[in-house]
C-alpha positions in Angstrom: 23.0 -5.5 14.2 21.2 -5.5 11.1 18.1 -3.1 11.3 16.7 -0.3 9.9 17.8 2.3 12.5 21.6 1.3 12.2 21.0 3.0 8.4 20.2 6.2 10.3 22.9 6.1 13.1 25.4 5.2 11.2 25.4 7.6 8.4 24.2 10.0 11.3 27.7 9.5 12.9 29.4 8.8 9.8 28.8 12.0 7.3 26.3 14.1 9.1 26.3 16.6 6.6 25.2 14.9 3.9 21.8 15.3 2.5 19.8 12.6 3.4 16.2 13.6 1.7 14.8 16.5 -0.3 11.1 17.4 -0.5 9.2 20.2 -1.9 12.5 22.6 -1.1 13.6 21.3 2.0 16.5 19.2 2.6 17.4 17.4 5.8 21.0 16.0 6.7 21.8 13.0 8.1 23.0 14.2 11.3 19.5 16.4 11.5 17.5 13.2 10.3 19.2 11.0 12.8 18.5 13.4 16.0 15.0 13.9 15.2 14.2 10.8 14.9 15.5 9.7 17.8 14.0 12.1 19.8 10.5 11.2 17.9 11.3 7.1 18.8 12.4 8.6 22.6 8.3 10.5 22.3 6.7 7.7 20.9 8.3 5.3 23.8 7.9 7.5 26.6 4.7 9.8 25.8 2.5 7.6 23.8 3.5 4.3 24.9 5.2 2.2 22.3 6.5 -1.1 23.4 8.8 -3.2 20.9 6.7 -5.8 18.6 3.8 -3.4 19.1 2.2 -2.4 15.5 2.0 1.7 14.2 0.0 2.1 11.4 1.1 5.3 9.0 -1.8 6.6 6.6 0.0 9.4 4.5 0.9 10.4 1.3 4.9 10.6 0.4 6.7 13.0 3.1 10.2 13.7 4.0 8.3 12.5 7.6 7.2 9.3 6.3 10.7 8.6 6.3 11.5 9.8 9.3 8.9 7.8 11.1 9.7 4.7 9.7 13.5 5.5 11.2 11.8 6.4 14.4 9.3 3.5 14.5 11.9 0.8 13.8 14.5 2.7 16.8 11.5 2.4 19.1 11.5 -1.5 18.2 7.9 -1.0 16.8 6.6 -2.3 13.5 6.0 0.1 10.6 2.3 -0.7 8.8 1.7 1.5 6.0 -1.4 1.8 5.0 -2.8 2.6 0.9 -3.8 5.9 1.6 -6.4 5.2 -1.5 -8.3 2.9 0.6 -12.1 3.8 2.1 -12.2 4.6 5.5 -13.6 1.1 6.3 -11.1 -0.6 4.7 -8.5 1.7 6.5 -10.1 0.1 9.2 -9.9 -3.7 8.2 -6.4 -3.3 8.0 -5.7 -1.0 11.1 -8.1 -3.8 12.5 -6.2 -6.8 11.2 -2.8 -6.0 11.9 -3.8 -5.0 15.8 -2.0 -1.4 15.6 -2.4 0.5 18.7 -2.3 3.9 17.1 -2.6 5.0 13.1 -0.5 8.3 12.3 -2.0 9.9 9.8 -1.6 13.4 7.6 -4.3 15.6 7.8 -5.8 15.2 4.5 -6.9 11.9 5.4 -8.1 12.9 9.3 -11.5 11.6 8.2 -11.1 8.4 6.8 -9.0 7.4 9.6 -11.3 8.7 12.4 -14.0 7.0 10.7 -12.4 3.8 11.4 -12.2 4.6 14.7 -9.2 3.1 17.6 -6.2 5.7 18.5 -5.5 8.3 15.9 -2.4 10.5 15.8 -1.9 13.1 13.3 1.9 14.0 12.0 1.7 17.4 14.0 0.9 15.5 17.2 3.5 13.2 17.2 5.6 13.7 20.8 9.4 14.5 20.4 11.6 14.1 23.6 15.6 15.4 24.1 16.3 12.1 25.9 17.8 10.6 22.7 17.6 7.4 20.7 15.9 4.6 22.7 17.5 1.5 20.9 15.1 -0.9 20.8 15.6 -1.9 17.4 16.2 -6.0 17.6 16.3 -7.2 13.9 14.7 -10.7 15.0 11.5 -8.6 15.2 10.0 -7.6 12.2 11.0 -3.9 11.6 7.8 -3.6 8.5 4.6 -5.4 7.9 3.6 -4.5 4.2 0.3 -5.6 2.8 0.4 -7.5 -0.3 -1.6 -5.6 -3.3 -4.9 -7.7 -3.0 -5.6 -8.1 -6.5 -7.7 -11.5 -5.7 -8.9 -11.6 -2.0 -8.1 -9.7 1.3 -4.7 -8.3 1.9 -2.7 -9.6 3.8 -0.1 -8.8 5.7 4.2 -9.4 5.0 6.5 -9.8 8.2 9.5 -8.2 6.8 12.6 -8.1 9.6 15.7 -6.1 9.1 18.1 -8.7 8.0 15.5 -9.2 5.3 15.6 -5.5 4.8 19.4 -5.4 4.2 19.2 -8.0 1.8 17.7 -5.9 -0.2 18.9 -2.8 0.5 22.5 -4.8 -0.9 20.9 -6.4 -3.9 20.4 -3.0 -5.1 24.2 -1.9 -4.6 25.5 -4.7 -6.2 23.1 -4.4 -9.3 22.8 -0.4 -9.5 26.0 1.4 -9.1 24.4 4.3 -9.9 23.2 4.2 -6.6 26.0 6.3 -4.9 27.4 9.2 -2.1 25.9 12.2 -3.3 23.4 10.7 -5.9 20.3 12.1 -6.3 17.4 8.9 -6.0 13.5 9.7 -7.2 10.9 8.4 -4.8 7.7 8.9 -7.1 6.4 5.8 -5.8 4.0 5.5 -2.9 5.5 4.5 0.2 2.9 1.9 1.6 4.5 -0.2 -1.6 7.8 -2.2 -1.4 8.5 -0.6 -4.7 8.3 2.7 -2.7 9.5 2.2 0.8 12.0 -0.6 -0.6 13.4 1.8 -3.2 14.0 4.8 -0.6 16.0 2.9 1.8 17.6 1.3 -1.3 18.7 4.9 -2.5 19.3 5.7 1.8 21.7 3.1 2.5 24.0 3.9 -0.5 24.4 7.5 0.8 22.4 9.1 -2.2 19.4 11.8 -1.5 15.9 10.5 -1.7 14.3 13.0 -3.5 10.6 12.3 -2.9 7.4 13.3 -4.6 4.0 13.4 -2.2 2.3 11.5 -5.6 2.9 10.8 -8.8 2.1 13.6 -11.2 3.5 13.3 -14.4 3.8 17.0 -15.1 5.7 17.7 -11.3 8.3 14.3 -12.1 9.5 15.5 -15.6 10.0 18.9 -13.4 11.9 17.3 -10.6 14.0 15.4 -12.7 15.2 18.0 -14.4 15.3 20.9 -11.6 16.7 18.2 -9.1 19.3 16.7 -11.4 17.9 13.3 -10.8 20.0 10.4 -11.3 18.0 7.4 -10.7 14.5 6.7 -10.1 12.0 3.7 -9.9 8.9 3.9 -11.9 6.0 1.3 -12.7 5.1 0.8 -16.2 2.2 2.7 -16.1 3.8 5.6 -15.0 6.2 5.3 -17.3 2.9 5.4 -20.2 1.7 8.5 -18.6 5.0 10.0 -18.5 5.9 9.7 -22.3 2.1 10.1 -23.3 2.9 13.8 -22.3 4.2 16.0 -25.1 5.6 18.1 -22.5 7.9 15.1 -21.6 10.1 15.9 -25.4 13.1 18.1 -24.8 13.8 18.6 -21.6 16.9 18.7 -20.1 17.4 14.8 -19.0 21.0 14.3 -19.3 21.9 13.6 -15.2 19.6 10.9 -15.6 21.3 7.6 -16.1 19.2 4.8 -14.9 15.1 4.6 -14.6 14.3 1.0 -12.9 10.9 -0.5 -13.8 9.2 -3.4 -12.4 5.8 -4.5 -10.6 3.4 -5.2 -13.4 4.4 -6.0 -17.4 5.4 -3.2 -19.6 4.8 -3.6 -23.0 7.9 -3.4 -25.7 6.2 -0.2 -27.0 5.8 1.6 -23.7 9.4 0.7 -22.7 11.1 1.8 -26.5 9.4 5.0 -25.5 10.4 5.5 -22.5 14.4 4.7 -23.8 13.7 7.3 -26.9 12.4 10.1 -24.7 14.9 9.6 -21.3 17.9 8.6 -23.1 19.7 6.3 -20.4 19.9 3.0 -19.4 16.7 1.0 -18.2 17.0 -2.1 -16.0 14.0 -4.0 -15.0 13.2 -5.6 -11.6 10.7 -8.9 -11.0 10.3 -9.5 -7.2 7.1 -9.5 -4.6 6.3 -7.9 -0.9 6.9 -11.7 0.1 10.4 -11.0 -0.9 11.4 -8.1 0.5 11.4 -6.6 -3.1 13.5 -7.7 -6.5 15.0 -11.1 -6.8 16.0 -10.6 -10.5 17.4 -7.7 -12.4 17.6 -7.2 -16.8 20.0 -4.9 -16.8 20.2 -2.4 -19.7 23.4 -4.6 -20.9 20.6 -7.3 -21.7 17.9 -5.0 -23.0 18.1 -6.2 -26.6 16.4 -9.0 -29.1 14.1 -11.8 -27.0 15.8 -11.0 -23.7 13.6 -8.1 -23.8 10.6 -10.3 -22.8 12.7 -11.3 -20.1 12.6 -10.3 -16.3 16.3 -11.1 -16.1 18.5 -13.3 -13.6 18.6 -13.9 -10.5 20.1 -11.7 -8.1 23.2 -12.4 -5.7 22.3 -14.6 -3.3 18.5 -15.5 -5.0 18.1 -19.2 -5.5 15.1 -19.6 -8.3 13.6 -23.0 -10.2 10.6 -23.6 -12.2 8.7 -26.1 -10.9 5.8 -28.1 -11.1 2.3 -28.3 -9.1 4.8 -31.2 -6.9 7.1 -29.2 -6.3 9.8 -30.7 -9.1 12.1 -28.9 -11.5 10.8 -28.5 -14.5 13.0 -29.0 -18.3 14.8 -25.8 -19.3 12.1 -23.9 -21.2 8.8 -25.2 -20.2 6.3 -23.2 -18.1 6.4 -23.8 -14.5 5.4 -21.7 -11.3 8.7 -19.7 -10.5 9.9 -19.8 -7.1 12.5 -18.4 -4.9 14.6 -18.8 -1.8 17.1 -16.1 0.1 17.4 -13.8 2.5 14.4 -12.0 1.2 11.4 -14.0 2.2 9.2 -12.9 4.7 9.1 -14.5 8.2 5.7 -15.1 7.1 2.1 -13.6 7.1 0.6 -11.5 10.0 -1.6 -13.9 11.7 -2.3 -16.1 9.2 -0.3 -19.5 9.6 -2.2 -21.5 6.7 -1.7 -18.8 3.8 2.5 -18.7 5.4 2.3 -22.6 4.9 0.9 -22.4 1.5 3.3 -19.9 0.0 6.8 -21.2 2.1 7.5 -24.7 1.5 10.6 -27.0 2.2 12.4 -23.4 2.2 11.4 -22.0 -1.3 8.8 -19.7 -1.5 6.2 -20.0 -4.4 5.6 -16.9 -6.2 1.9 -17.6 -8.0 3.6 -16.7 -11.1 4.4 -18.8 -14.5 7.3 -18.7 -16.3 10.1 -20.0 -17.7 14.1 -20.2 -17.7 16.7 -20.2 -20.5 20.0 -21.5 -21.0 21.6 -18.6 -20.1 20.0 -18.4 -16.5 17.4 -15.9 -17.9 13.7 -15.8 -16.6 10.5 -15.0 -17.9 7.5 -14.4 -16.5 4.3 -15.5 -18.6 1.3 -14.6 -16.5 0.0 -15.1 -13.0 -1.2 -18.6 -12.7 -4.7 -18.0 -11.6 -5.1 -15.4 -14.7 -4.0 -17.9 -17.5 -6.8 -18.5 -19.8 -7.5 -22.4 -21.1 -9.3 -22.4 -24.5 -10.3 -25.8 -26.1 -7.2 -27.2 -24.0 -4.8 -24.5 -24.9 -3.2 -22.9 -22.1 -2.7 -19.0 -22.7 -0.4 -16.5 -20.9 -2.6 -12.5 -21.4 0.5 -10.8 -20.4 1.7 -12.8 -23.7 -1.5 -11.5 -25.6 -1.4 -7.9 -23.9 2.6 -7.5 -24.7 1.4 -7.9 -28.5 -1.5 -6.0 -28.6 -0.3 -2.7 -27.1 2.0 -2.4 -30.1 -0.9 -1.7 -32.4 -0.4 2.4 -32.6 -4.2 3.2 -31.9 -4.4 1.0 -28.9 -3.1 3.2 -25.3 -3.9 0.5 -22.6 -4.7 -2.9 -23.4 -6.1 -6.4 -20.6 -6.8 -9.4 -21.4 -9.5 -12.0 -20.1 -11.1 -15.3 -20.5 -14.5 -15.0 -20.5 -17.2 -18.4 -21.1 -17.3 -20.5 -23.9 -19.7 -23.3 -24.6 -17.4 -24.9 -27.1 -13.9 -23.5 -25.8 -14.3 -23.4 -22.3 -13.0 -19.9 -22.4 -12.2 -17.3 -25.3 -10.0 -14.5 -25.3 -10.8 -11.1 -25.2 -9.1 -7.9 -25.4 -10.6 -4.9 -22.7 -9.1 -2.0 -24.8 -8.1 1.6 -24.0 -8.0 4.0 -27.5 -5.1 6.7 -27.9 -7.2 10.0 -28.3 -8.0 11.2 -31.4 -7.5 7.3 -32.7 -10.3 5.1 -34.4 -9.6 1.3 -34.0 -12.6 -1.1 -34.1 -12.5 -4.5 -33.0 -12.7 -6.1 -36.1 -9.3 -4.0 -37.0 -7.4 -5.2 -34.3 -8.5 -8.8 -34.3 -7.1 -8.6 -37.9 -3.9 -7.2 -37.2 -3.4 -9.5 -34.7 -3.7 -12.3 -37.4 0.2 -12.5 -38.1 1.2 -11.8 -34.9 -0.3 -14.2 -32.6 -1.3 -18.3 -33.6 -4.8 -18.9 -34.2 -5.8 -20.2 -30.1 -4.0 -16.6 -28.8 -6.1 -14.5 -31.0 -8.7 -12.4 -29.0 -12.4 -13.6 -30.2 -13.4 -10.3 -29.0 -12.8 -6.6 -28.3 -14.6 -4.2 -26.0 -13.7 -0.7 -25.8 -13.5 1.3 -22.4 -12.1 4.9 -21.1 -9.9 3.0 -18.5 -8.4 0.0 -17.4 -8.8 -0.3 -13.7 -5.0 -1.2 -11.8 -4.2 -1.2 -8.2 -1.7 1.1 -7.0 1.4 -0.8 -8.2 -0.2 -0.9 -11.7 -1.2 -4.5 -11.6 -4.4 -4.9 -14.0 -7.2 -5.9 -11.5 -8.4 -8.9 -13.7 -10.9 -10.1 -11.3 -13.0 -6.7 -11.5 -12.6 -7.2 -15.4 -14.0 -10.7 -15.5 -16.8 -10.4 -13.3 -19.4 -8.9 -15.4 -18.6 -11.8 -17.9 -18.9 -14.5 -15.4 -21.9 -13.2 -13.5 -24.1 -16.6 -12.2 -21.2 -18.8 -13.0 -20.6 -21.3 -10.3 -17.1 -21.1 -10.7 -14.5 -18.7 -12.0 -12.9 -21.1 -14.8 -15.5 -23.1 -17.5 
């Protein structure tokens, strides 16, 4: 049996009196974890009706019972649906809607939103608990999550994730992070409706280190908990990262039970991540992966954190099969751009209720990621945009993550996109959406020069436009589309 709830029995039964999670000052042990939850999954059965297959959606910020109801959820044999707790009460709704939950849990600072939306609403408080034990109807050919994908372009939609999918994961992280270990102390700073948040915890669960969990992501409370908690690993997004080491109060402190900080998600710029190595002093090790995938297929590991294999995303993990290929389908030559794509035991059983979008993305077993790249000799890949964001000027094609990498170096520049817009000659031009440091003066005429030995001729942004901030979704991935459309306002299509 491979399912979620066999993490919780079995370290129940197996070291009960190791800490299992910390949050805001309270700890709870396995063995305590492991009986409440059963006797939640026993309430949820018995008092409000939960059959297996049946969806729960959760609508919370990061709590030590977030975790404990995905434990209970997945022992009942229901599916776990977080929901992005940043998300309007009629969106709530559309996704509440779309993946047919019968009831949404929710914490009570977001009662309102979720009533809005309407349907059976249970607050955290009112969640039944029963003594009659765990009900075991975990089956791991049932899908124990469904995550929805980030929704940069279009409607989410939802991931099928099952528990052997799960455990592939969960493993992939013991092989590649041995600092993952009994009695380690894991930072959950992510938010749990994420794979890079939900993923990461269990990650950190199954290897028998603490999940020390953070309701948000506040830089000022993380460089607090690290220290105060002795913090020994932690996955952050780039962006977080940039907040982090933007604060002066992050020089100095006391960081030395820290030994690996993960990153992954979105880009990170070489300037951000030097940074972040000069101000936490321990190894880095980047992950690449997708909510298709249950999470990272390849891993840089700080070994490899040096000359152009910084620009990389790494090698595949054990067990990940990865190609470049073509818009057939066909391997591409070593070192030409290609869509990367993946096969293992992380893909997704498939899309909720969506049959066409499964077919699209899974084909003759390989699942296509949307993004470009490219592969080295040494098994290496690297990831050089989305597909649908490259830019083609005068019949160039051009990578912004490329463009963006380059550009956030310049010491005046804090956050840095890059777009197409329309061209009558070109087609499309290139141009820089840029964030200033404080206190900095940069005009665009400045950076377009200093750009001039640094990218070829065709890369160089035509123009610069200067805003207070860069809108990302919650995993930190720029949100391109809202940043083209004021440029391509009565265009028939998005590409010229």
């Amino acid at each position: 049996m491979r399912t979620v709830a066999e993490i919780c029995r079995w370290w129940g039964r197996r070291q009960p009196d190791l800490e299992a999670t910390w949050f805001e000052g309270r700890s709870r042990t396995w063995g305590e974890l492991d009986e409440s939850s059963s006797r939640l999954a026993a309430g949820l059965v018995s008092r409000l009706g939960i059959n297996p297959g049946d969806h729960v959606a959760i609508l919370d910020k990061n709590t030590d019972e977030y975790i404990e109801l995905l434990f209970a959820l997945d022992k009942a044999g229901a599916i776990a649906t977080p929901v992005n707790w940043r998300l309007t009460g009629e969106e709530v709704a559309k996704v509440v809607g779309d993946a047919e939950a019968v009831a949404l849990v929710v914490g009570d600072e977001f009662r309102g939103q979720a009533d809005a939306g309407g349907g059976r609403v249970v607050g955290f408080g009112e969640l039944p608990r029963l003594e009659g034990g765990d009900p075991h109807r975990d089956d791991e050919e049932t899908a124990s999550w469904q995550l929805y994908t980030s929704g940069t372009t279009g409607l989410p939609k939802g991931a099928m994730l099952s528990g052997p999918n799960l455990f592939n994961a969960f493993g992939v992280f013991g092989v590649e992070v041995p600092e993952l270990r009994v009695g380690g102390r894991a930072m959950v700073a992510m938010p749990l409706y994420h794979i890079g948040g939900c993923g990461w915890a269990m990650a950190a669960l199954v290897t028998g280190s603490t999940a020390v969990i953070i309701r948000e992501f506040a830089p000022q409370q993380v460089l607090e908990v690290f220290e105060e908690q002795k913090v020994e690993t932690a996955f952050l997004v780039p962006v977080a990262l940039l907040f982090l080491t933007s604060l002066p109060e992050s020089q100095g402190r006391d960081y030395s039970s820290l030994r690996t900080v993960l990153y992954g998600a979105s880009p990170i710029s070489q300037a951000v991540l030097q940074r972040s190595i000069d101000t936490f002093r321990c190894n880095f090790t980047q992950v690449y992966g997708l909510t298709e995938t249950t999470g990272a297929i390849t891993f840089l590991s700080h070994r490899d954190h040096a000359g152009q294999r910084l620009l990389s995303c790494g090698r595949a993990t054990l067990g990940a099969g990865m190609r470049v290929v073509d818009p057939e389908g066909a391997e591409v030559p070593q070192g030409e751009i290609g869509e990367i794509v993946y096969s293992g035991g992380g893909t997704m059983q498939r899309y909720w209720n969506r049959p066409k979008d499964t077919a699209d993305v899974i084909r003759d077993g390989w699942f296509h990621t949307g993004d470009a790249g490219t592969e080295d000799e040494a098994g290496f890949f690297y990831i050089k945009d989305r597909i649908k964001d490259m830019i083609i000027s005068g019949a160039e094609n051009i990578y912004p993550a490329e463009l963006e990498s380059v550009l956030a170096a310049h010491p005046a520049v804090a956050d840095v996109a890059v777009i197409g817009v329309p061209d009558d000659r070109w087609g499309e031009t290139v141009k820089a959406i840029v964030v200033r440091r404080p206190g900095q003066e940069l005009s665009a005429e400045a950076l377009i020069e200093w750009s001039r030995p640094r990218l070829a001729g065709f890369k160089r942004p035509r123009s610069v436009d200067f805003v207070e901030i860069i809108p990302r979704n919650p995993s930190g991935k720029i949100l391109k589309r809202e940043l083209r459309r004021p440029y391509w306002e009565g265009a028939t299509r998005q590409v010229n």
